[in-house]
Biopython code that builds the backbone (N, CA, C, O; Angstrom):
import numpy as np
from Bio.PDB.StructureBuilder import StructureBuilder

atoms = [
    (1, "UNK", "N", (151.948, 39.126, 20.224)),
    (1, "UNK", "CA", (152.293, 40.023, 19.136)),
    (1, "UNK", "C", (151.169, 40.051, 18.115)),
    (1, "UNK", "O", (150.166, 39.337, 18.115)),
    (2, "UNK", "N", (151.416, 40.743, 17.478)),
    (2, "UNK", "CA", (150.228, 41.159, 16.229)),
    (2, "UNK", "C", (150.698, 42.054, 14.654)),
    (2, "UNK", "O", (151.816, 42.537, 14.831)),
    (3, "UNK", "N", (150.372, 42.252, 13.791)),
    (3, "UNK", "CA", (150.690, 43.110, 13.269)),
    (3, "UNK", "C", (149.797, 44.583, 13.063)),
    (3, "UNK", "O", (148.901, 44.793, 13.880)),
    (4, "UNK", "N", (150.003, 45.437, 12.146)),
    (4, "UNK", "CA", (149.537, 47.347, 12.437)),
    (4, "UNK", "C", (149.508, 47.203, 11.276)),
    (4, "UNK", "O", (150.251, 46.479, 10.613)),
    (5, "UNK", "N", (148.319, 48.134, 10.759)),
    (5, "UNK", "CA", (148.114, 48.588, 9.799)),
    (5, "UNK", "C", (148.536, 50.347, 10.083)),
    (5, "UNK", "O", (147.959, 50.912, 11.012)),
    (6, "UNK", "N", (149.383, 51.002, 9.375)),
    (6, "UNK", "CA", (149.326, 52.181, 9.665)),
    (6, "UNK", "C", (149.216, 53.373, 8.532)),
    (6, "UNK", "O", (148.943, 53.227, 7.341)),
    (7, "UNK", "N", (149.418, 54.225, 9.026)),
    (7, "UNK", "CA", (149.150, 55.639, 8.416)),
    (7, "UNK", "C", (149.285, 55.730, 6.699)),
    (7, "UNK", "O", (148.795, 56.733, 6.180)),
    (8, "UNK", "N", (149.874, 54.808, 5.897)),
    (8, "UNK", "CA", (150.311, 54.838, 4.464)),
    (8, "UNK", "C", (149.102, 54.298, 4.185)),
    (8, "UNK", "O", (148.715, 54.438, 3.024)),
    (9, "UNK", "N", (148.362, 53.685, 4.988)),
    (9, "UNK", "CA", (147.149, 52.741, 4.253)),
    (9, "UNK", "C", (145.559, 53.957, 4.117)),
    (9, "UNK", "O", (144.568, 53.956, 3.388)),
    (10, "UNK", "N", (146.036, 54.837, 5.212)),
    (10, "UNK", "CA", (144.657, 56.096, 4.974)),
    (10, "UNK", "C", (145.303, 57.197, 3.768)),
    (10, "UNK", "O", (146.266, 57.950, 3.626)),
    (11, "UNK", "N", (143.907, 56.673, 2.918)),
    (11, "UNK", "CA", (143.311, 57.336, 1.594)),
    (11, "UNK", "C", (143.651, 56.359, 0.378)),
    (11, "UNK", "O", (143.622, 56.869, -0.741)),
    (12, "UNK", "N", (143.984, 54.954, 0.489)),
    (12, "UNK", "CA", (144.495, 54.385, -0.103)),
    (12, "UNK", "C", (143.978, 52.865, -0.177)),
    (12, "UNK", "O", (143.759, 52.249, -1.220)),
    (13, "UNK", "N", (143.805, 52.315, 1.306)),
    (13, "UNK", "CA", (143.340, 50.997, 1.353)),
    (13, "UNK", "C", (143.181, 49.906, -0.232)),
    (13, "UNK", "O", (142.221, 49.443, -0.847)),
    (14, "UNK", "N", (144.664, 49.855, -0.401)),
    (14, "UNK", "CA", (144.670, 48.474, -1.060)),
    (14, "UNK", "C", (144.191, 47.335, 0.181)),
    (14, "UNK", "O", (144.114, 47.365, 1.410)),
    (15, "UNK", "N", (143.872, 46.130, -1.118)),
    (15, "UNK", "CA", (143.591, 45.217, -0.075)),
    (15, "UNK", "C", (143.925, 44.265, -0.190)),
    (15, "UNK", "O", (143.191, 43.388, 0.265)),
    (16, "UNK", "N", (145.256, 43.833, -0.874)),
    (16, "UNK", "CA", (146.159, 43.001, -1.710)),
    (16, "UNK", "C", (146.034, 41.971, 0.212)),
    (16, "UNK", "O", (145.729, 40.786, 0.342)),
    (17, "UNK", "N", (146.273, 42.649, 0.996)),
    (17, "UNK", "CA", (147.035, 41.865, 2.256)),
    (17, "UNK", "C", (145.954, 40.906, 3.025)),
    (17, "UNK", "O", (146.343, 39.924, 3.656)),
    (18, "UNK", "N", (144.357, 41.311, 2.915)),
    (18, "UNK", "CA", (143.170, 40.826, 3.460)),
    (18, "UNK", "C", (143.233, 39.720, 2.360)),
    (18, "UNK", "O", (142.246, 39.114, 2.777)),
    (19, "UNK", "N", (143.578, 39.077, 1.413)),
    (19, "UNK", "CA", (143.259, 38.106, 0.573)),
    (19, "UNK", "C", (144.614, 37.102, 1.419)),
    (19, "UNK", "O", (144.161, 36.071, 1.916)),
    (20, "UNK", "N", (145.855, 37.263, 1.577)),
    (20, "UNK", "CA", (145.769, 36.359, 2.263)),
    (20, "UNK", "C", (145.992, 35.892, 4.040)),
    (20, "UNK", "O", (146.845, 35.028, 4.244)),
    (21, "UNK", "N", (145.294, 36.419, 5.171)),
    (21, "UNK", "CA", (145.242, 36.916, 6.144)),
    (21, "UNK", "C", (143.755, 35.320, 5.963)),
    (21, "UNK", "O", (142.992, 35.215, 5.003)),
    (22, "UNK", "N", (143.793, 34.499, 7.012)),
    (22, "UNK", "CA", (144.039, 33.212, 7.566)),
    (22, "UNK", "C", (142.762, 33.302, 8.188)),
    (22, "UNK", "O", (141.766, 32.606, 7.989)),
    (23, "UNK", "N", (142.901, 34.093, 8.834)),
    (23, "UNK", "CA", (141.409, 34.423, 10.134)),
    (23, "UNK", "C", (141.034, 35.890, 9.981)),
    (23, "UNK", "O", (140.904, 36.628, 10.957)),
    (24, "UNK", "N", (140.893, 36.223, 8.934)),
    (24, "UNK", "CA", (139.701, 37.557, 8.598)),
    (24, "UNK", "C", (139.737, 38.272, 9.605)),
    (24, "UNK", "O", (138.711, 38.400, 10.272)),
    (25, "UNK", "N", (141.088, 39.009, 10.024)),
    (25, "UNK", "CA", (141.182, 40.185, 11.397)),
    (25, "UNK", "C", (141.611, 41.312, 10.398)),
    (25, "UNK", "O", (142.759, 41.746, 10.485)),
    (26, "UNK", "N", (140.587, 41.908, 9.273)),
    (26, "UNK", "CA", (141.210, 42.943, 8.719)),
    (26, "UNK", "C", (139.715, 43.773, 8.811)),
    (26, "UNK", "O", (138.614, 43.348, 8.461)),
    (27, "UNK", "N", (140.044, 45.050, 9.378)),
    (27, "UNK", "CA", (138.123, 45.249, 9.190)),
    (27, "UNK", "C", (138.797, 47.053, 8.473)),
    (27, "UNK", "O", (139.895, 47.596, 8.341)),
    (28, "UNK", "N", (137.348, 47.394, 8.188)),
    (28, "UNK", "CA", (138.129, 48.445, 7.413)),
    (28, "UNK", "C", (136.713, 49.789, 7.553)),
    (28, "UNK", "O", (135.740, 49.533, 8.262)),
    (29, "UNK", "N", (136.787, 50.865, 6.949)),
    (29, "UNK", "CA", (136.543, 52.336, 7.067)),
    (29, "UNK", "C", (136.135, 52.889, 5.911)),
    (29, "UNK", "O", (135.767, 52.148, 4.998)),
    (30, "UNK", "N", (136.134, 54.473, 5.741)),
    (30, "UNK", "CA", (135.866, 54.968, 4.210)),
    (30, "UNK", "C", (137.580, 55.137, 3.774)),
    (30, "UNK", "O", (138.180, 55.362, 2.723)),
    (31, "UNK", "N", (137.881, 54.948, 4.878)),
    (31, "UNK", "CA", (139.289, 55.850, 4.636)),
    (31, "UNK", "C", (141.148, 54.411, 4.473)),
    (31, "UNK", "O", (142.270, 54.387, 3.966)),
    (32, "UNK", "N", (140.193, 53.522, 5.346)),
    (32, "UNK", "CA", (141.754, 52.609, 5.331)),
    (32, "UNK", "C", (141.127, 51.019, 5.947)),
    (32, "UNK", "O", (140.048, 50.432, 5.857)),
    (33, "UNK", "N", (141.884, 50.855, 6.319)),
    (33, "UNK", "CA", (141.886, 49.259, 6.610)),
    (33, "UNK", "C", (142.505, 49.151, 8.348)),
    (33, "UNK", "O", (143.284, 50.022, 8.736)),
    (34, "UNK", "N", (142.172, 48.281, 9.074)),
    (34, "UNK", "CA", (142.772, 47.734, 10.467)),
    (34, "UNK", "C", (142.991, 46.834, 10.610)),
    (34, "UNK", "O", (142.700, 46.048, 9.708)),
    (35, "UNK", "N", (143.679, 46.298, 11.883)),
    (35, "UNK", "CA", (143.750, 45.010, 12.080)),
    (35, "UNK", "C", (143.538, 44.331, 13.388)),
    (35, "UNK", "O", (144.370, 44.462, 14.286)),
    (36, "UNK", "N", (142.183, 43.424, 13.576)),
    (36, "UNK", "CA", (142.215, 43.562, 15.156)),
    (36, "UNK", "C", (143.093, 42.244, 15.951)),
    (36, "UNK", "O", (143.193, 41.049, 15.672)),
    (37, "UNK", "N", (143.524, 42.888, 16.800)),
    (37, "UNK", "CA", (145.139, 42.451, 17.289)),
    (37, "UNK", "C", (144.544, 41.120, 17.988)),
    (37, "UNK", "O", (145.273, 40.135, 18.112)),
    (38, "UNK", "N", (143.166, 41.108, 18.457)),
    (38, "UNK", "CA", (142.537, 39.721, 19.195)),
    (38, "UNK", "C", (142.263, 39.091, 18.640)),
    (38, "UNK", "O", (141.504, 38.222, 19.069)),
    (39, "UNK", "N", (142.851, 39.082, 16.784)),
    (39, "UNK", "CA", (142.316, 37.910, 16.042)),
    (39, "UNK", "C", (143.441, 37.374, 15.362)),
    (39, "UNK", "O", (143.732, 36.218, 15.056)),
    (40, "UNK", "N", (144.109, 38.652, 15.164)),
    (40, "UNK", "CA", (145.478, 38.541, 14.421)),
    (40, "UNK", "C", (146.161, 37.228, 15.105)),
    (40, "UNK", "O", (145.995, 36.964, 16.295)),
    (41, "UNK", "N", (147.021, 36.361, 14.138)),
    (41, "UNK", "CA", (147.522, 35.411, 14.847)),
    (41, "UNK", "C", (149.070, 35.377, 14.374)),
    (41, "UNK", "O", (149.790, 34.386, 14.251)),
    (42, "UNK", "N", (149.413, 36.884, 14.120)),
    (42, "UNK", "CA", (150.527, 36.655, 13.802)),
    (42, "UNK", "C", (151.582, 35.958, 13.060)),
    (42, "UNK", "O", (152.642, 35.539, 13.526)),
    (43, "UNK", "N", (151.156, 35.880, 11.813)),
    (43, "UNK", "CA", (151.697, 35.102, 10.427)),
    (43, "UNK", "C", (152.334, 35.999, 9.525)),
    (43, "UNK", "O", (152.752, 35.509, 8.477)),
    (44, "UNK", "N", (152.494, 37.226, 9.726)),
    (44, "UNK", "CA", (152.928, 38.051, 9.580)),
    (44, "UNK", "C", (152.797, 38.150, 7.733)),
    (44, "UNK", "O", (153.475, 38.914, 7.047)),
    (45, "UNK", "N", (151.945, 37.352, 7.297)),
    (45, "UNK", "CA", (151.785, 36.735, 5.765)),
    (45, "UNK", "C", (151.524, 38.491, 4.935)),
    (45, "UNK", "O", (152.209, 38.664, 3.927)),
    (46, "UNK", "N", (150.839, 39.361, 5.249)),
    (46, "UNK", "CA", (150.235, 40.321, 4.827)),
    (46, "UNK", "C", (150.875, 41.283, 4.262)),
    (46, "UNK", "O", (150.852, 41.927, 3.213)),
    (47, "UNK", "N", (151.786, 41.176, 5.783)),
    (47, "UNK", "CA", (153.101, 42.678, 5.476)),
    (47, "UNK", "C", (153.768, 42.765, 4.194)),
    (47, "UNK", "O", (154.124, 43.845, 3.722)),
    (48, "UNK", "N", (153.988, 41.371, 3.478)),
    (48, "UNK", "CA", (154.705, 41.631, 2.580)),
    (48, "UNK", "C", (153.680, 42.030, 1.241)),
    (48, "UNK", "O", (154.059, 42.822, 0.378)),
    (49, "UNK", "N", (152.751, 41.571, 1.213)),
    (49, "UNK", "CA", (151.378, 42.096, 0.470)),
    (49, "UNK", "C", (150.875, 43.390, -0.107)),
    (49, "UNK", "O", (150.283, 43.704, -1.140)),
    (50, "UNK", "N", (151.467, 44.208, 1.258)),
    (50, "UNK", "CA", (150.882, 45.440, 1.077)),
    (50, "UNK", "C", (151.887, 45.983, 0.607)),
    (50, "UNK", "O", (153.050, 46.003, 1.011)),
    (51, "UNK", "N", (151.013, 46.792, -0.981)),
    (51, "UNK", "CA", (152.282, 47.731, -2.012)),
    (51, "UNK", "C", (152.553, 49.581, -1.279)),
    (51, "UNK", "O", (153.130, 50.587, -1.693)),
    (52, "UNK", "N", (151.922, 49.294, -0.278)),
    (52, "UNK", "CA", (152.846, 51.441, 0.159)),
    (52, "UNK", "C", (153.136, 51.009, 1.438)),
    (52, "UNK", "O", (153.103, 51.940, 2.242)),
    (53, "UNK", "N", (153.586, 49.231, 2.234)),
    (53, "UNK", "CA", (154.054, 49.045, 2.961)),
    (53, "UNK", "C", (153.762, 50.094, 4.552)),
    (53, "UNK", "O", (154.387, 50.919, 5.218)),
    (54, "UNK", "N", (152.530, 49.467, 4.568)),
    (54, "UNK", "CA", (151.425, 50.127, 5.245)),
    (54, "UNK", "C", (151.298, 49.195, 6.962)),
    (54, "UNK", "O", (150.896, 49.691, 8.015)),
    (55, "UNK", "N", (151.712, 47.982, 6.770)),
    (55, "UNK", "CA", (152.044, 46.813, 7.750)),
    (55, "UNK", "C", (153.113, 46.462, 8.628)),
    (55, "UNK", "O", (154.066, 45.807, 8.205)),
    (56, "UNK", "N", (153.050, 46.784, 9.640)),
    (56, "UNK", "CA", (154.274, 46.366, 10.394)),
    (56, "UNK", "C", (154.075, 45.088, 11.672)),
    (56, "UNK", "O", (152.906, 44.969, 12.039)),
    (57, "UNK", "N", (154.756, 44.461, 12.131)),
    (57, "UNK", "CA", (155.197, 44.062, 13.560)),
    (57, "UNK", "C", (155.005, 44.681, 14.397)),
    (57, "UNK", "O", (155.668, 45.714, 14.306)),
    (58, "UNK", "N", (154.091, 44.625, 15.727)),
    (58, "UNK", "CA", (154.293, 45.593, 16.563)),
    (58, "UNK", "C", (155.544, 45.963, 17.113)),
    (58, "UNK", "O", (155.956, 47.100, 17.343)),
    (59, "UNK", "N", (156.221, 44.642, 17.336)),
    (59, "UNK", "CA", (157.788, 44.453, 17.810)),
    (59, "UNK", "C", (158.683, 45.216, 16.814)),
    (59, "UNK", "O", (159.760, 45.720, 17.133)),
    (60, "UNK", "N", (158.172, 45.257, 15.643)),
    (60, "UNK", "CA", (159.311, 45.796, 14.816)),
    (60, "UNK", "C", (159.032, 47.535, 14.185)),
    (60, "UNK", "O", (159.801, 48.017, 13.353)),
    (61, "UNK", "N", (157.878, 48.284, 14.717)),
    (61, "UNK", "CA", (157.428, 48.893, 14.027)),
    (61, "UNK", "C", (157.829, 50.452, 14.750)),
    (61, "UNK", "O", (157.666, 50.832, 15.909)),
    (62, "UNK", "N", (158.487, 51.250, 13.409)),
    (62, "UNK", "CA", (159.008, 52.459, 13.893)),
    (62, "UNK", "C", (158.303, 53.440, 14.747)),
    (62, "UNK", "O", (157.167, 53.783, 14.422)),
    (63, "UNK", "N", (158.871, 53.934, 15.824)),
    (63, "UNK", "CA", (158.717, 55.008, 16.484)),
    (63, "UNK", "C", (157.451, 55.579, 16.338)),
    (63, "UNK", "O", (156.430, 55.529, 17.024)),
    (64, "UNK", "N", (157.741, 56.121, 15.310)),
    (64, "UNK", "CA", (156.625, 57.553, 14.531)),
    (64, "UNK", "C", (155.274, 57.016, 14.032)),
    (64, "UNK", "O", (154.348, 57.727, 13.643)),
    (65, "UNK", "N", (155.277, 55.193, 14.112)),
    (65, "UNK", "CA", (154.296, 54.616, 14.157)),
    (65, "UNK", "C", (153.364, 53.914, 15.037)),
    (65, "UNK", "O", (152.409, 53.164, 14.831)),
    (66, "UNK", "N", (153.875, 54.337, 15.976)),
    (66, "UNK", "CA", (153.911, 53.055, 17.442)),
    (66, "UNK", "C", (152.056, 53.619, 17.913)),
    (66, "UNK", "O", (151.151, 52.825, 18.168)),
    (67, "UNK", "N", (151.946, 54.924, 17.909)),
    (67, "UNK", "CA", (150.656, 55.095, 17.789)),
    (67, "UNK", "C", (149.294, 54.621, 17.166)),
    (67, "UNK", "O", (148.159, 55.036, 17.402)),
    (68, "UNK", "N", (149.597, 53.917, 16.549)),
    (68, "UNK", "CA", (148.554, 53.001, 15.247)),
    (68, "UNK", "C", (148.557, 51.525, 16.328)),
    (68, "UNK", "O", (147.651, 50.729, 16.079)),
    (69, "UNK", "N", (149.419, 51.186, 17.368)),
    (69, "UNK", "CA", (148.806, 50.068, 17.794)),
    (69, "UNK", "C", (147.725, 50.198, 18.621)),
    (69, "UNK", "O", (146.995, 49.223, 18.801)),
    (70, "UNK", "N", (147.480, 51.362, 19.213)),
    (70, "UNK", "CA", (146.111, 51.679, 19.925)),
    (70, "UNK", "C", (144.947, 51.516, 18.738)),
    (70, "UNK", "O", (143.924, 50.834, 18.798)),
    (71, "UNK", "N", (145.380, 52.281, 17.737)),
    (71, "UNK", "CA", (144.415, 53.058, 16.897)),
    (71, "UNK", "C", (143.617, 51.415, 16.404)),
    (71, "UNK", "O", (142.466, 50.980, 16.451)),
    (72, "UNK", "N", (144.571, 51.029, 16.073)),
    (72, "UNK", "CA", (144.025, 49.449, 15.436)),
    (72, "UNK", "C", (142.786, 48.722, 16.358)),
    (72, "UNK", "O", (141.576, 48.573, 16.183)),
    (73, "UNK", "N", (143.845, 48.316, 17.543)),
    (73, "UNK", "CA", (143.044, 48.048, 19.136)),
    (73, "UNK", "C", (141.724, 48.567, 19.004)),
    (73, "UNK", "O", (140.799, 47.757, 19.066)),
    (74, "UNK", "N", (141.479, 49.750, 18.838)),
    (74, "UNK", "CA", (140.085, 50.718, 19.415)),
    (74, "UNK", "C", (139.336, 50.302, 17.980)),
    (74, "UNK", "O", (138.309, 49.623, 18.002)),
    (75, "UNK", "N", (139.884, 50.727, 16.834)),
    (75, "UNK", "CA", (138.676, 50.754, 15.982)),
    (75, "UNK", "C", (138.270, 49.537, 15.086)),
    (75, "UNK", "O", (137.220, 49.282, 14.497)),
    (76, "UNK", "N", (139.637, 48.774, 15.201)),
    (76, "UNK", "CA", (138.847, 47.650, 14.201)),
    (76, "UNK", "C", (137.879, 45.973, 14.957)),
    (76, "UNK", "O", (137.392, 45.071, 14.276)),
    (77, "UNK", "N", (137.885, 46.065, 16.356)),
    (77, "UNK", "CA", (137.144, 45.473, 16.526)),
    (77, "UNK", "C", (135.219, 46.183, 16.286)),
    (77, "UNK", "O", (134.229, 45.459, 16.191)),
    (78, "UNK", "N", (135.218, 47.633, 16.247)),
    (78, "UNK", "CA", (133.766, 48.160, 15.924)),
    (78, "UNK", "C", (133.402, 48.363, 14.363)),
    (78, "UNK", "O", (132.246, 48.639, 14.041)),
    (79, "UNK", "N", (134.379, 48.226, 13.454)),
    (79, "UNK", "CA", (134.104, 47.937, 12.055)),
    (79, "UNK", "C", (133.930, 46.533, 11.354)),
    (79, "UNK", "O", (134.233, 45.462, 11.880)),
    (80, "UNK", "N", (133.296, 46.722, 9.850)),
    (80, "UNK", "CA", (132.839, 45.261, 9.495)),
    (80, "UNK", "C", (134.639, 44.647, 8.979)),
    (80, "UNK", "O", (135.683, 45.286, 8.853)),
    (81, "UNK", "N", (134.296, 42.986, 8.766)),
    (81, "UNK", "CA", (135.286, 42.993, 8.268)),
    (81, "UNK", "C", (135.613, 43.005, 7.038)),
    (81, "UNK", "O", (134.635, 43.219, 6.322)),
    (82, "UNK", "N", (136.792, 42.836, 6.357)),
    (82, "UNK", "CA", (137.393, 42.662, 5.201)),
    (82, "UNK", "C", (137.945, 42.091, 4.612)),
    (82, "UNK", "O", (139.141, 42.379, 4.563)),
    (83, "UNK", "N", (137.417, 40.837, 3.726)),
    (83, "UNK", "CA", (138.301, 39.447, 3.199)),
    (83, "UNK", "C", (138.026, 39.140, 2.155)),
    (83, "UNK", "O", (137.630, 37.998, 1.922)),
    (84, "UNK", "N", (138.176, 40.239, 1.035)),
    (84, "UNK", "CA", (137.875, 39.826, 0.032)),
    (84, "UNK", "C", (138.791, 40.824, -0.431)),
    (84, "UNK", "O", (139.204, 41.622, 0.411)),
    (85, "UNK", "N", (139.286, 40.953, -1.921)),
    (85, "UNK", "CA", (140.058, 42.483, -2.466)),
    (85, "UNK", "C", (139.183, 43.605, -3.081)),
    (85, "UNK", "O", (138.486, 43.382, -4.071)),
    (86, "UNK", "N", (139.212, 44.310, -2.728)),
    (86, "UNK", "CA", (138.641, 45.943, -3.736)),
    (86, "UNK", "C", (139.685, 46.059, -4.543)),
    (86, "UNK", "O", (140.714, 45.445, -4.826)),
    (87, "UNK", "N", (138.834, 47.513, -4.974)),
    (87, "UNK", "CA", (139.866, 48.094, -5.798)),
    (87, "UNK", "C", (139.843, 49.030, -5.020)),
    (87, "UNK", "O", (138.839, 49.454, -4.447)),
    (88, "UNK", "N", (141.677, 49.711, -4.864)),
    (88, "UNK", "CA", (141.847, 50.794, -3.765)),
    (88, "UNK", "C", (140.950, 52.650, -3.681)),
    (88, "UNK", "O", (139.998, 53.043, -4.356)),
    (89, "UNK", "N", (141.481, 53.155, -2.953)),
    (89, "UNK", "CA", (140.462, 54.129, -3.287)),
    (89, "UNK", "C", (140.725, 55.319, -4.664)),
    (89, "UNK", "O", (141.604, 55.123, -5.504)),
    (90, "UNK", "N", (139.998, 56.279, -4.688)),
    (90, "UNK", "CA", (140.648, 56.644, -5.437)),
    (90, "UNK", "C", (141.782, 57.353, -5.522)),
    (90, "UNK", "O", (142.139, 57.742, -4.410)),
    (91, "UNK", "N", (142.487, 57.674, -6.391)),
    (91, "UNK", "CA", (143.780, 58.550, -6.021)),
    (91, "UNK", "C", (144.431, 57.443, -5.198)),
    (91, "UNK", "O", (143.493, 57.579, -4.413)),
    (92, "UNK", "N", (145.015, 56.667, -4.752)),
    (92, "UNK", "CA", (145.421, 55.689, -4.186)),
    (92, "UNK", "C", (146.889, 55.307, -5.025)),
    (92, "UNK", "O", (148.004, 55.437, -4.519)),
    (93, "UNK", "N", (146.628, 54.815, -6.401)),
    (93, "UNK", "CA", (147.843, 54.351, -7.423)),
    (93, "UNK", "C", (148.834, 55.997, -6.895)),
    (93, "UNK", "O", (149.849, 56.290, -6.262)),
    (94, "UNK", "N", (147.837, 56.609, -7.578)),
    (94, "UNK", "CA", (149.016, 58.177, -7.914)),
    (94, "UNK", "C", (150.026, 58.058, -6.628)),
    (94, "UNK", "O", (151.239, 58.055, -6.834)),
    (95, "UNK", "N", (149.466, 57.952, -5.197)),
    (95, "UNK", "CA", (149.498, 58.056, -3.935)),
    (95, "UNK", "C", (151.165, 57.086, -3.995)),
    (95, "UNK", "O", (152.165, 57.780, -3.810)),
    (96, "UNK", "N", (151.363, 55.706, -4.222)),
    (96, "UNK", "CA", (151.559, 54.832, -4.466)),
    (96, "UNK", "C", (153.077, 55.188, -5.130)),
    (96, "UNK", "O", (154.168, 54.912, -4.631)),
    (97, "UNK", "N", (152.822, 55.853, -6.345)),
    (97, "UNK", "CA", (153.796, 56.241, -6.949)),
    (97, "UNK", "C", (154.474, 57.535, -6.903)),
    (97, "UNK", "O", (155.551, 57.853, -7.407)),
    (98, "UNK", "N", (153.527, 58.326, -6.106)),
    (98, "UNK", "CA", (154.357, 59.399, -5.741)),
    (98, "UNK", "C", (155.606, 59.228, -4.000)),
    (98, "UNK", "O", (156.552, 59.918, -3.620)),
    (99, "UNK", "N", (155.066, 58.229, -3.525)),
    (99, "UNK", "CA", (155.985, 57.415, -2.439)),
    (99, "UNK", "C", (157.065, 56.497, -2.794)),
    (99, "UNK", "O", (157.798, 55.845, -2.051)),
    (100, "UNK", "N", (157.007, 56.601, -4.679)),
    (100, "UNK", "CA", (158.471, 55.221, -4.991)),
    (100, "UNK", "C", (157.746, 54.276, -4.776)),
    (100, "UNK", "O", (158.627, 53.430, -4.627)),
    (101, "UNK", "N", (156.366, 53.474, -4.572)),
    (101, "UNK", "CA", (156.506, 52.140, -4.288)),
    (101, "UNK", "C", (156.112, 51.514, -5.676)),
    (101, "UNK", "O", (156.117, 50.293, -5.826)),
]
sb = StructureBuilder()
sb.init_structure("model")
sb.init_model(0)
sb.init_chain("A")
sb.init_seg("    ")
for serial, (resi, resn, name, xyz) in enumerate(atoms, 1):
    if name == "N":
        sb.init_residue(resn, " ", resi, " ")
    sb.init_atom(name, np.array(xyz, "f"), 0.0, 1.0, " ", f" {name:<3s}", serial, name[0])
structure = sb.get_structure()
């Protein structure tokens, strides 16, 4: 198992969840953040981290998301990684609060 970074995290990439993530499997883009599933060790520590709840379980992760476990797979082992926090992108908060979170 592993966990997904998915679709709430493009245009937004907080990085509240890479600060505490164990073994640095968060690599990231202009646009979002990944997670590569061959590093991930499943601590599932992150999910709760992330504020537009952008993180799932593969085991637990809805339908309409199930596509992001490839997406993760393919691209975040060819990006750098990410273990430190930014500040998200821009437009990101608004993003944030126009979703209720």
């Amino acid at each position: 198992m592993t966990t997904i970074v998915t679709e709430n995290c493009d245009g937004c990439r907080f990085t509240d969840c890479v600060t505490v993530c164990p073994v640095d499997c968060f690599h990231y883009d202009d646009r979002m953040l990944y997670i590569d599933p061959d590093k991930c060790i499943d601590c599932s520590a992150c999910i709760s981290e992330c504020p537009v709840e952008a993180i799932y379980e593969d085991d637990d992760i809805p339908e309409e998301f199930e596509k992001w476990i490839a997406i993760n797979a393919e691209r975040a082992p060819k990006l750098p990684v990410c273990n430190e926090q930014w500040d998200p992108l821009p437009g990101a908060e608004e993003k944030k609060k126009e979703w209720g979170f």
